[in-house]
ROZABA-145651 format. One record per residue (C-alpha): residue in three letters; residue number from 1; x, y, z. Coordinates in nm, 3 decimals. Example, Ala and Ser with C-alpha at 12.3 -4.5 7.8 and 13.67 -1.06 7.14 Angstrom:
2
res/n/c1/c2/c3
Ala/1/1.230/-0.450/0.780 $
Ser/2/1.367/-0.106/0.714 $
END
This chain:
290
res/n/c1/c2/c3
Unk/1/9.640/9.600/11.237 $
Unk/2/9.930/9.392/11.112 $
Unk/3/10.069/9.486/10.819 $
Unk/4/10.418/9.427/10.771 $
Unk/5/10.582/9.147/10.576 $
Unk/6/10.965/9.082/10.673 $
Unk/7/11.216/8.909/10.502 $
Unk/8/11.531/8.796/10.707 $
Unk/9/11.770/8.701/10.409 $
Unk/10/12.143/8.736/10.620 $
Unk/11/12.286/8.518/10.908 $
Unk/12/12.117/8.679/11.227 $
Unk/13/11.952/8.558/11.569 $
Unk/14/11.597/8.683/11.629 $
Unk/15/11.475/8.740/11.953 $
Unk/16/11.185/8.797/12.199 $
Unk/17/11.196/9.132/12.423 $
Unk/18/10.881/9.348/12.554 $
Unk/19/10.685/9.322/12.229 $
Unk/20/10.912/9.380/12.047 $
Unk/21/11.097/9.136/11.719 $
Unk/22/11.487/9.188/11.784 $
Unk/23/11.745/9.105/11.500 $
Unk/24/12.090/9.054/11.611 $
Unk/25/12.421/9.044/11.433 $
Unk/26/12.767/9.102/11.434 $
Unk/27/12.754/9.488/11.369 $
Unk/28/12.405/9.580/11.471 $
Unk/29/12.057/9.547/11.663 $
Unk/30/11.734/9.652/11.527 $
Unk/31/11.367/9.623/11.697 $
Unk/32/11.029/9.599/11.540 $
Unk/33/10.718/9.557/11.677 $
Unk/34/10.539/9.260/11.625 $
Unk/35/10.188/9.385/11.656 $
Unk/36/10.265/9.532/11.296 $
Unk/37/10.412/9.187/11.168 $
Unk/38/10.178/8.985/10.909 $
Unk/39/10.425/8.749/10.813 $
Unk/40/10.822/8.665/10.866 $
Unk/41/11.031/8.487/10.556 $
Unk/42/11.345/8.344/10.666 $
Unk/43/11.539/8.332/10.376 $
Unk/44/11.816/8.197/10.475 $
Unk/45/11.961/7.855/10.692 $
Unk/46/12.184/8.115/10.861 $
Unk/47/11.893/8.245/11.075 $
Unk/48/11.832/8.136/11.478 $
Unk/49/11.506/8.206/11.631 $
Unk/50/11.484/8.162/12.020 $
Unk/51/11.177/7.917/12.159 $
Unk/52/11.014/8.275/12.325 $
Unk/53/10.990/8.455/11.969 $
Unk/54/10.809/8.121/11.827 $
Unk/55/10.561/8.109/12.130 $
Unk/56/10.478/8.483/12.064 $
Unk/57/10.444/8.425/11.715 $
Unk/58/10.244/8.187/11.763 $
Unk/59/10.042/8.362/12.042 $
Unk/60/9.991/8.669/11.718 $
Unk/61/9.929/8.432/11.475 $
Unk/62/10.247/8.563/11.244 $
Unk/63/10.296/8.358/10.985 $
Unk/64/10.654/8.251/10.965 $
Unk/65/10.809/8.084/10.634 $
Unk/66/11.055/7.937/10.601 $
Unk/67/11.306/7.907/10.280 $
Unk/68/11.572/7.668/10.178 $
Unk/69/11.955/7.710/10.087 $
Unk/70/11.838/7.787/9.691 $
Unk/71/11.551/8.056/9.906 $
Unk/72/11.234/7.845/9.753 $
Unk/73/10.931/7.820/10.064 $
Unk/74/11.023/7.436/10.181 $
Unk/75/10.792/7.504/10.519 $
Unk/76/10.565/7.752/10.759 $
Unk/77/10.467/7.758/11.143 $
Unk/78/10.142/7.855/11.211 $
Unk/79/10.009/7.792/11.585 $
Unk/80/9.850/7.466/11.619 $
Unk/81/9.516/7.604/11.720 $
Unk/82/9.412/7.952/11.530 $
Unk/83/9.094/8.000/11.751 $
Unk/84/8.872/7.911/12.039 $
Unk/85/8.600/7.732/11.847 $
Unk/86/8.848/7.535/11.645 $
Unk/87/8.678/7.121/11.761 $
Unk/88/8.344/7.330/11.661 $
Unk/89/8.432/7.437/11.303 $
Unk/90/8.595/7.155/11.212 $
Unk/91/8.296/6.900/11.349 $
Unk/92/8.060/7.166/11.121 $
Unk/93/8.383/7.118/10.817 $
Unk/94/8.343/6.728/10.843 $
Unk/95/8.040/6.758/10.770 $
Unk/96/7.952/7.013/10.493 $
Unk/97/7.736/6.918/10.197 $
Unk/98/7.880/6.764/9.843 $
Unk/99/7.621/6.949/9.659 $
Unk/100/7.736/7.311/9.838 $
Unk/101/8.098/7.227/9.769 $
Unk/102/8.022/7.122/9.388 $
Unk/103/7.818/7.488/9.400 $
Unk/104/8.073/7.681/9.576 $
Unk/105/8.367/7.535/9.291 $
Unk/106/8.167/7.614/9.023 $
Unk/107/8.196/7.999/9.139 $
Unk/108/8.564/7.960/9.225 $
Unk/109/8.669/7.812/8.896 $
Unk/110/8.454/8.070/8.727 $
Unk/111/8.585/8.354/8.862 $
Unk/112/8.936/8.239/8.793 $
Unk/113/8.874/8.201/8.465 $
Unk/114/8.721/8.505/8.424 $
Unk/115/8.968/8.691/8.617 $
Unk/116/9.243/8.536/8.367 $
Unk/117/9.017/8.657/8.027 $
Unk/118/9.036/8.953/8.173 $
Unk/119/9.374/8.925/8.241 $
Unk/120/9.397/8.851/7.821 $
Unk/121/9.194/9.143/7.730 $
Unk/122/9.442/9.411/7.900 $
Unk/123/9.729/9.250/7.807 $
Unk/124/9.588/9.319/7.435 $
Unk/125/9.436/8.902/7.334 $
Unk/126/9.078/8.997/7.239 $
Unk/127/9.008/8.693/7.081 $
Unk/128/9.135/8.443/7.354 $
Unk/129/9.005/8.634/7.636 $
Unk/130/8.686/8.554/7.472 $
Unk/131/8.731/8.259/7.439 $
Unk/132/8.778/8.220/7.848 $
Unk/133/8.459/8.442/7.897 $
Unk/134/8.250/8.150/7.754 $
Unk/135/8.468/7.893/7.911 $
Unk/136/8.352/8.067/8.243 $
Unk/137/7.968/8.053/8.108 $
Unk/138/7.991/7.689/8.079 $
Unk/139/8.140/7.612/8.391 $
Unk/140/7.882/7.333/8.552 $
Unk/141/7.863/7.247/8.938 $
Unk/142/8.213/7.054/9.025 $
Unk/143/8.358/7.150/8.692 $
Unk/144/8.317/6.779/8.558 $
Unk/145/8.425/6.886/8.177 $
Unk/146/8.713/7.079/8.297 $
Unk/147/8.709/7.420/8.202 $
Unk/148/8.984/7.528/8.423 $
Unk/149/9.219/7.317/8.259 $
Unk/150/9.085/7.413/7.899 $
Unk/151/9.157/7.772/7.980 $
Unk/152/9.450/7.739/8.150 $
Unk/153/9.659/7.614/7.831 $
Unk/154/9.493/7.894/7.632 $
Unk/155/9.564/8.126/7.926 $
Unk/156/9.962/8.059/8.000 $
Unk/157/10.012/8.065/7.584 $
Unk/158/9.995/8.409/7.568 $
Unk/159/10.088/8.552/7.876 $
Unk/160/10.407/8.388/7.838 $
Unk/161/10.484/8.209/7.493 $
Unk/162/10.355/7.947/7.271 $
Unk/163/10.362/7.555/7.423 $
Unk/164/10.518/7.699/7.751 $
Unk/165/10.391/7.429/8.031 $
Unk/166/10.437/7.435/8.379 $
Unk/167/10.604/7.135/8.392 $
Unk/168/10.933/7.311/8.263 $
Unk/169/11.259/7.394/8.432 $
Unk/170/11.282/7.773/8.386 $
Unk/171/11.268/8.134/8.531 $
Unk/172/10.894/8.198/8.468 $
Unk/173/10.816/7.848/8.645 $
Unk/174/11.010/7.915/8.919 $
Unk/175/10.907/8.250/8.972 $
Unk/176/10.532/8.084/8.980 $
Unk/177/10.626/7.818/9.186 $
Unk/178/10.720/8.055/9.433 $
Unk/179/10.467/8.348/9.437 $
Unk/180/10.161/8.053/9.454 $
Unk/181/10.362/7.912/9.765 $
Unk/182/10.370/8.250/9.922 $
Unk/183/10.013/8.279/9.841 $
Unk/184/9.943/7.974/9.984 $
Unk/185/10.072/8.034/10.284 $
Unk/186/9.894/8.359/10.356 $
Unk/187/9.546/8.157/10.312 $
Unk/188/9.692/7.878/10.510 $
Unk/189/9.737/8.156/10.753 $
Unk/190/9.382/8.295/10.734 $
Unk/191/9.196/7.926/10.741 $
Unk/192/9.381/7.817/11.054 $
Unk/193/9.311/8.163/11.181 $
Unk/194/8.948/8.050/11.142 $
Unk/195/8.967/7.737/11.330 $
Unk/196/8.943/7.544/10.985 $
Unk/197/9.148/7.223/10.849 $
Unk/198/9.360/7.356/10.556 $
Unk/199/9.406/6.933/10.480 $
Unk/200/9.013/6.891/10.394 $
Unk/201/8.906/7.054/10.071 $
Unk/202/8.662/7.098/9.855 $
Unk/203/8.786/7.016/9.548 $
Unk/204/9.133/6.888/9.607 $
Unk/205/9.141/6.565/9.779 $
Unk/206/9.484/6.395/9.715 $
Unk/207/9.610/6.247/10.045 $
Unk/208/9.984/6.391/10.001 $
Unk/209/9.839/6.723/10.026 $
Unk/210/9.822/6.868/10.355 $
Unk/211/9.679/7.190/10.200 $
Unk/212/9.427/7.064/9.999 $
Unk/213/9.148/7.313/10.110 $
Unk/214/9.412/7.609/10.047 $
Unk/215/9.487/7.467/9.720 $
Unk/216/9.142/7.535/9.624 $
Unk/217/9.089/7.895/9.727 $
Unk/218/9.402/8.023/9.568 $
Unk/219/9.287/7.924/9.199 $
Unk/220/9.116/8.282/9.147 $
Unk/221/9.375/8.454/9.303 $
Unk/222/9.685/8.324/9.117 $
Unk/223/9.661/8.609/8.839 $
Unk/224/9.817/8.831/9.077 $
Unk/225/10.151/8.599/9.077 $
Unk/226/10.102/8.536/8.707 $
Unk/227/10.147/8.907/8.645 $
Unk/228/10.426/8.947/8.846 $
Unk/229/10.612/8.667/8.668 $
Unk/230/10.542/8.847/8.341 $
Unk/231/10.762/9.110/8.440 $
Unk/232/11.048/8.885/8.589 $
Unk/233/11.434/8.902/8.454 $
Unk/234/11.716/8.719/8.492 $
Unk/235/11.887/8.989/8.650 $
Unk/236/11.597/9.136/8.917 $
Unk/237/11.517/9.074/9.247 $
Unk/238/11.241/8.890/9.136 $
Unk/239/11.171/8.736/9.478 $
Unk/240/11.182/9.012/9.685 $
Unk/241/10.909/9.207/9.429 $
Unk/242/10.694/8.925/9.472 $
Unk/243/10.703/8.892/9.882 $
Unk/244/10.611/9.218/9.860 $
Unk/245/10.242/9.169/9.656 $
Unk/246/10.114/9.056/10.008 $
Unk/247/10.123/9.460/10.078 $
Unk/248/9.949/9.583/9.765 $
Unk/249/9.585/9.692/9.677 $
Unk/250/9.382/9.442/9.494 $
Unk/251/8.983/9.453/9.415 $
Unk/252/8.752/9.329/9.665 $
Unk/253/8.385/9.418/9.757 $
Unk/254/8.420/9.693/9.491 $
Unk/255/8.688/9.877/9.746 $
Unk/256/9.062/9.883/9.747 $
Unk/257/9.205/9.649/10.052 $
Unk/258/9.557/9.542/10.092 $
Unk/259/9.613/9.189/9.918 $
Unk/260/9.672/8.989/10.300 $
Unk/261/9.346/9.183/10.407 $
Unk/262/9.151/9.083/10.092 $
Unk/263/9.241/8.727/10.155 $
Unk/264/9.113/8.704/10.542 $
Unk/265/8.794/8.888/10.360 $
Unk/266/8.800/8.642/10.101 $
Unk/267/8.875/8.342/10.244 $
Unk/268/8.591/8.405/10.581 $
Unk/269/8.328/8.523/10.288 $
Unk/270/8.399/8.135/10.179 $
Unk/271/8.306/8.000/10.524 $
Unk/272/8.028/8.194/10.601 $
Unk/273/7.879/8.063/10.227 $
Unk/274/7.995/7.694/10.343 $
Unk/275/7.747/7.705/10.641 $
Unk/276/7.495/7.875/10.504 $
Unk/277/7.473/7.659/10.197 $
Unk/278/7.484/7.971/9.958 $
Unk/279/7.750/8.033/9.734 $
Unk/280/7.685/8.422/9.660 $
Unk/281/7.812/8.518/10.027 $
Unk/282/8.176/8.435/9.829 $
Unk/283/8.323/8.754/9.824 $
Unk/284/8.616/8.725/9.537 $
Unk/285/8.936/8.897/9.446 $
Unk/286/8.896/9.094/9.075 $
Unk/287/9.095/9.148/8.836 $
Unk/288/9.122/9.543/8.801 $
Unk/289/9.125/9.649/8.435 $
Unk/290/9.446/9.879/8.306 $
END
């Protein structure tokens, strides 16, 4: 099973050869094998990749993104068709019912929420994770009174600071900005992997967004980023510490799985409730006490 996440951050050609992922420079060659590769970040314009690696990536499914010269996610290559009953799925997406997706939002923006209070409660806010508990409780089908957004301002106040939005330039936004893109990708990943559209959501519908349907299964998920930005400094490898969540254990089904496995458990739970019209088959990333 694949496993590994790689990050190619100096000026290097990658190759194809018998399996295998070959990085070439100057001074030295290394090999890995792709059948252990979940993902690829090129973080940096100094990086060649022959046509044969890209078919084989594609042939494996790897997710490959790729970052610009200030190493924020700009793009990704995923294969073009992520499974044999692709036309099916997507005939079956086209058509799924308004009243299951309304359902089926209702649980996602509930368990975010309630994944964020209890976020609040371990990192010591009683009294506003609370307050996001009964947010959660009066989340209605759709969310039409916005609860989300209600909780999220209560929500980023205290994990960070007092009026902090998202709309400002700093270090915590940025380090957001970038963990939800990696995120993103992974599910982009999984739903193509499914023979899904990532462009038709659920809940997001804007017609700039060519990830709408992505954009609405990370919401309970983005805690994990959130926590990681807690910890970030000016002076740490911030980016490299947050690659690296794809590899560690999260909550799902009541077992331990590795985050990029809990997301292809996650994200194919959330299919199998869209055609059966039953929103308990959604099998959801927790939020694991401390």
């Amino acid at each position: 099973m694949a496993f590994r996440a790689l990050v190619i951050d100096s000026h290097c050609k990658l190759e194809y050869s018998l399996g295998y992922l070959v990085f070439r420079t100057a001074e030295e060659t290394k090999r890995v094998i792709l059948d252990e590769v979940r993902t690829i970040v090129i973080n940096s314009p100094m990086v060649s990749m022959t046509a044969a690696l890209l078919i084989e990536l594609a042939r494996k499914k790897i997710k490959v993104i790729l970052c610009d010269e200030k190493h924020n996610p700009c793009g990704e290559f995923l294969p073009t068709y992520g499974n044999n009953l692709t036309t099916k799925r997507i005939k079956t997406q086209i058509e799924w019912k308004q009243e299951t997706k309304d359902e089926i939002w209702k649980a996602i923006t509930r368990c975010k929420i309630l994944n964020q209070a209890s976020f609040l409660l371990d990192a010591n806010h009683p009294q506003e994770g609370q307050m996001l508990m009964d947010y959660a409780d009066a989340v209605e089908p759709g969310d039409p009174t916005n609860r989300e957004g209600h909780a999220a301002k209560v929500y980023f106040n205290c994990i960070f600071y007092p009026g902090f939005t998202r709309n400002e330039d700093c270090l915590i936004n940025a380090a957001l900005n970038y963990g939800y893109s990696i995120l993103l990708s992974e599910i982009n990943r999984a739903v193509v992997s499914a023979g899904y559209l990532t462009q038709l959501g659920i809940h997001h519908k804007s017609e700039f967004n060519e990830f709408c349907l992505s954009s609405d299964l990370i919401e309970p998920i983005r805690f994990l980023v959130d926590r990681k930005a807690m910890e970030v400094k000016s002076d740490e490898d911030w980016k490299t510490k947050i690659i690296n969540l794809l590899g560690e254990e999260v909550i799902i089904r009541g077992q331990r799985q590795s985050l990029g496995n809990a997301i292809n458990i996650y994200v194919n739970s959330f299919f199998d409730a869209m055609e059966n019209n039953d929103p308990k088959k959604v099998e959801f990333i927790t939020h694991e006490r401390r």
